[in-house]
C-alpha positions as CSV (number, residue, x, y, z in Angstrom):
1,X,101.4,138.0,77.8
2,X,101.1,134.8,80.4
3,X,103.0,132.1,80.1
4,X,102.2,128.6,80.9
5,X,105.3,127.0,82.5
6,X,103.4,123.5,83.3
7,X,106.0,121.3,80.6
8,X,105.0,118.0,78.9
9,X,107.4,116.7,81.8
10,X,105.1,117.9,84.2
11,X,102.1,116.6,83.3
12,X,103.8,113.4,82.7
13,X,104.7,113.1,86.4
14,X,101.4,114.4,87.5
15,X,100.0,111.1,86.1
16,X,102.8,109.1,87.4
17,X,101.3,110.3,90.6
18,X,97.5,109.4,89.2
19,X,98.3,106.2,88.2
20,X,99.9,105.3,92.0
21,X,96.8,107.0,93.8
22,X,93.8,105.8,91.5
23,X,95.7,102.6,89.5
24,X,92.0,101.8,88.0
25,X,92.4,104.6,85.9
26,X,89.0,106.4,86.4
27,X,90.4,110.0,86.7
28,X,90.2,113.0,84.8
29,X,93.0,115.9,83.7
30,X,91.0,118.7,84.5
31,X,92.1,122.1,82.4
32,X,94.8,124.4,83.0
33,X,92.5,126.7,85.0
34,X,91.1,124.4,86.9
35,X,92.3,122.0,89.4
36,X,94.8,119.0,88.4
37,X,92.4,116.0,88.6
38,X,88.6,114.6,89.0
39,X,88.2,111.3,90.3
40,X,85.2,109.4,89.4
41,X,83.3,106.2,90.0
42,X,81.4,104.5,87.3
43,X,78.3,103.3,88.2
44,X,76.0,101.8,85.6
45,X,78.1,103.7,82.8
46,X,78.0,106.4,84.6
47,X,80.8,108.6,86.2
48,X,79.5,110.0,89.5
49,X,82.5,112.6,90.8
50,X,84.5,111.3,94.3
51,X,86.9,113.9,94.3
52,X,89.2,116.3,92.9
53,X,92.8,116.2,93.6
54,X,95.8,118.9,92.8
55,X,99.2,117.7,92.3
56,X,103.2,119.1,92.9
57,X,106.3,117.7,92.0
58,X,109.2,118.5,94.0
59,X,113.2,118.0,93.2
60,X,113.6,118.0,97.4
61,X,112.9,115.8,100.3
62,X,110.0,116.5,102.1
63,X,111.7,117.6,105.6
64,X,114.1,120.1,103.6
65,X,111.9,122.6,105.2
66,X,109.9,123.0,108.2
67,X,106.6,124.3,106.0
68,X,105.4,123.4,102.9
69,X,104.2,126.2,100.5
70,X,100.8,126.0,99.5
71,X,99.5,128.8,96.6
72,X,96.1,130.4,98.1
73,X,94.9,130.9,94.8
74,X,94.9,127.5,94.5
75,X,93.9,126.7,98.4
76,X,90.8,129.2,96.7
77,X,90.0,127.0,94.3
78,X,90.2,123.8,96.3
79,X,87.6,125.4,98.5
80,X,85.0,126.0,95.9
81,X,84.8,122.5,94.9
82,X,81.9,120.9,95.9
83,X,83.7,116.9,96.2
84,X,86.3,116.4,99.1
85,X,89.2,117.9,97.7
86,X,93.1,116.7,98.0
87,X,96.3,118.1,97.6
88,X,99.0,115.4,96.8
89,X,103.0,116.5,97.0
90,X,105.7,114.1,95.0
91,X,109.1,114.6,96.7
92,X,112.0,113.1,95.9
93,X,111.9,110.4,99.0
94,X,108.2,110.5,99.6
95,X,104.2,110.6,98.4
96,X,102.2,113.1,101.0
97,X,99.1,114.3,100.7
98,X,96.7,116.7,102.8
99,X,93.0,117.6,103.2
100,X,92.1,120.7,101.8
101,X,90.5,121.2,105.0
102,X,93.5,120.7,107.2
103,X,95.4,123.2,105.3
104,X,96.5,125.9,107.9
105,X,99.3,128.0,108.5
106,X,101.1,131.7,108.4
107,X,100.1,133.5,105.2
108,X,102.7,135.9,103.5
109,X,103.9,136.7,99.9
110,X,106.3,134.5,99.3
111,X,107.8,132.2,95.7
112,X,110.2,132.2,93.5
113,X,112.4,134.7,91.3
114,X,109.8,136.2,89.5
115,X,110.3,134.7,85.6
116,X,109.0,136.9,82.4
117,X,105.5,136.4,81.5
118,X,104.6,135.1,84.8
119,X,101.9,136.6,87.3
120,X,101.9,134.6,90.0
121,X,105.6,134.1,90.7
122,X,105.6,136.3,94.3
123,X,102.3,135.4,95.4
124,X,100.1,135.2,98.9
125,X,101.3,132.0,100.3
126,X,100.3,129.4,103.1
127,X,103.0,128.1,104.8
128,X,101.8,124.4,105.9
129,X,103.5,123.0,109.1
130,X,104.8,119.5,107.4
131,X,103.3,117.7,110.3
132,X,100.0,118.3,108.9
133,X,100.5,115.6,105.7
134,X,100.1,111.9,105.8
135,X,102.5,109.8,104.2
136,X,100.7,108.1,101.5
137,X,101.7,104.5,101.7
């Protein structure tokens, strides 16, 4: 059986993060399959897509390491969407974010102690120089 591991605490920061990036509100939570977030514009009632946006949370500062780990199941998905996509990393001291399309680096199985019920624990990974992210301001 899978198990989701995405808590209520989760999600709640994930909009934390939404709310400083699109403070007009006109977003999306997306399902738990899908990416994190759809940003939209409403034009004459009508929400015409900008972009989507995936979002992590992080308990350390973002030069703890040299690389940031970046899921290629989820780079996967990022590259299928059809709207300039982002990914958006909360650390502890900063907001960064990165262009799906600038995403680059060594790939190798990498992750966390694998926990029961999960399948993507060890994973192929892509191991982001941190230069490559802009501080979002």
């Amino acid at each position: 059986m899978k198990v989701r591991f995405e808590s209520q605490k989760d999600i709640e920061n994930e909009l934390k993060v939404m709310n400083r990036i699109c403070p007009d509100g006109q977003f999306k939570k997306l399902g738990e399959h899908d990416l994190d977030f759809l940003v939209y514009d409403l034009e004459n009632g009508k929400k015409t897509g900008l972009c989507y946006i995936e979002i992590k949370c992080y308990n350390g500062n973002h030069d703890d390491y040299p690389t940031t780990m970046v899921s290629c199941i989820k780079y996967r998905k990022m590259m299928e969407k059809a709207l300039p996509t982002f990914l958006f990393i909360q650390w502890k001291d900063k907001l960064v974010y990165i262009n799906r399309n600038n995403i680059s680096g060594e790939k190798r199985v990498g992750g966390r102690k694998v926990r029961e019920g999960s399948t993507n624990d060890q994973e192929l990974l892509i191991f982001v120089p941190n230069e490559k992210f802009k501080i979002y301001e």
